[in-house]
C-alpha positions as CSV (number, residue, x, y, z in Angstrom):
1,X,0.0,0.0,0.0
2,X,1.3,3.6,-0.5
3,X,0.7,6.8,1.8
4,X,-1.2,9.0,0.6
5,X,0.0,12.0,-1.3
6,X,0.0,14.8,1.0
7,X,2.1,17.1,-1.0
8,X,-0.7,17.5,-3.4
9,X,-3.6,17.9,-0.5
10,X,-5.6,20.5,-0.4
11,X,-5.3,23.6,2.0
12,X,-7.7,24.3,5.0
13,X,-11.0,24.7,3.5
14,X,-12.7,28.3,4.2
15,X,-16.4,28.3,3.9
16,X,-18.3,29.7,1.7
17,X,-20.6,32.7,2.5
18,X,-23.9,32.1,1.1
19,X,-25.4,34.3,-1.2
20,X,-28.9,34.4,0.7
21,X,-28.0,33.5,4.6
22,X,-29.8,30.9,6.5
23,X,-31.6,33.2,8.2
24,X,-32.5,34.8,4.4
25,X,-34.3,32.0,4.1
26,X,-35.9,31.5,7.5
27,X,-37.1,35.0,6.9
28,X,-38.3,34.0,3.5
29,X,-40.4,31.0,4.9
30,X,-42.5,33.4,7.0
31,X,-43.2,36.0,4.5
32,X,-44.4,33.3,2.2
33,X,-46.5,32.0,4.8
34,X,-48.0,35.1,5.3
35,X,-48.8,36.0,2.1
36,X,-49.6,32.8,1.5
37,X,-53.5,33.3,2.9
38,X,-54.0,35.3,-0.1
39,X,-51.9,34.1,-3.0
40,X,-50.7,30.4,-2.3
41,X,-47.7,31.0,-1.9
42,X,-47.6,28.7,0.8
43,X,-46.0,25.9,-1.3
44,X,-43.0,27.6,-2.3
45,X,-42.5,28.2,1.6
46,X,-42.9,24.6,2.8
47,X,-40.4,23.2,-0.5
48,X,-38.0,26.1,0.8
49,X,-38.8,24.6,4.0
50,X,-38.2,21.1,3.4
51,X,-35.0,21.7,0.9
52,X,-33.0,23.8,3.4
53,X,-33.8,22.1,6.7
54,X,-30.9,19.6,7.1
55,X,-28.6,22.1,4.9
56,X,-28.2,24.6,8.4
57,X,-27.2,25.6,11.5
58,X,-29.4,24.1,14.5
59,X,-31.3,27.5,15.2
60,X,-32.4,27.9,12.1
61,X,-33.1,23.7,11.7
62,X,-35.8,24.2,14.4
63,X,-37.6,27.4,12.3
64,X,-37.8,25.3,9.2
65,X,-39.3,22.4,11.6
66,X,-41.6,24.4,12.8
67,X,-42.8,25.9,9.5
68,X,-42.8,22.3,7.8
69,X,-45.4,21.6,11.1
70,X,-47.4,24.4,10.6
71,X,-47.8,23.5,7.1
72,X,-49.1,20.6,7.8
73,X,-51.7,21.5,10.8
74,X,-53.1,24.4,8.5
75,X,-53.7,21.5,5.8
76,X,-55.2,19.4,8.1
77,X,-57.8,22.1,9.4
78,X,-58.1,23.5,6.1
79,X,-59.5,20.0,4.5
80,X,-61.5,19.5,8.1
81,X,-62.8,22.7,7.8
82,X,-63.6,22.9,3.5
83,X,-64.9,19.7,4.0
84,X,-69.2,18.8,3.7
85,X,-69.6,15.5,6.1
86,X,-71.0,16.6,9.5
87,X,-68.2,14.9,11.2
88,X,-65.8,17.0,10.0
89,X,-67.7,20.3,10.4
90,X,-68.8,19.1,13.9
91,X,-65.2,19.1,15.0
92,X,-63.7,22.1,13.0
93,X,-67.1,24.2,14.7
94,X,-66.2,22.2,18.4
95,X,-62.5,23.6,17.9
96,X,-63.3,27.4,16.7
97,X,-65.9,28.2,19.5
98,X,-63.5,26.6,22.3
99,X,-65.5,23.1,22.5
100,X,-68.4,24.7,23.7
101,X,-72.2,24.8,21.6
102,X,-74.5,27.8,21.4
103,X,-77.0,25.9,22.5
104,X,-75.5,24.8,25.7
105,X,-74.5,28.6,27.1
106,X,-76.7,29.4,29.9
């Protein structure tokens, strides 16, 4: 076996600043999500999301969790809440008033 060649290895590597910074992106996320209630931009956010999540710093690792989360939850209610069985209204309507019925106030 030979040793390797370390005449030829390369220098200390020095990383590379990226063009938008994690917390670009982070930043980015939200933004989306906000204007997301109007537009639907709320796809581009969760991709962003999911591509840049295991690509960070641990901070920023937990943001993109938490937006990849809240995705998800706002699909959830929004097919519970858009959709016609009783069921399904019954819960969305038992979440939104606090689990308590008109009826039952006294």
């Amino acid at each position: 076996m030979s040793e390797p060649d370390t005449e030829h290895a390369a220098g200390p590597v020095t990383p590379q600043t990226p063009v938008v910074s994690n917390y670009g992106f982070v930043l980015t996320v939200y933004i989306l999500y906000l204007v997301g209630f109007l537009t639907g931009t709320v796809l581009v956010g969760v991709v962003i999301a999911y591509l840049q999540r295991d690509r960070t710093d641990r901070v920023s690792q937990s943001h993109f969790r938490f937006q990849v989360t809240t995705f998800w939850i706002g699909l959830l209610y929004f097919v519970l809440r858009t959709s016609d069985t009783p069921f399904c209204s019954r819960c969305s309507n038992f979440a939104l008033v606090g689990g308590l019925d008109n009826h039952q106030v006294r």
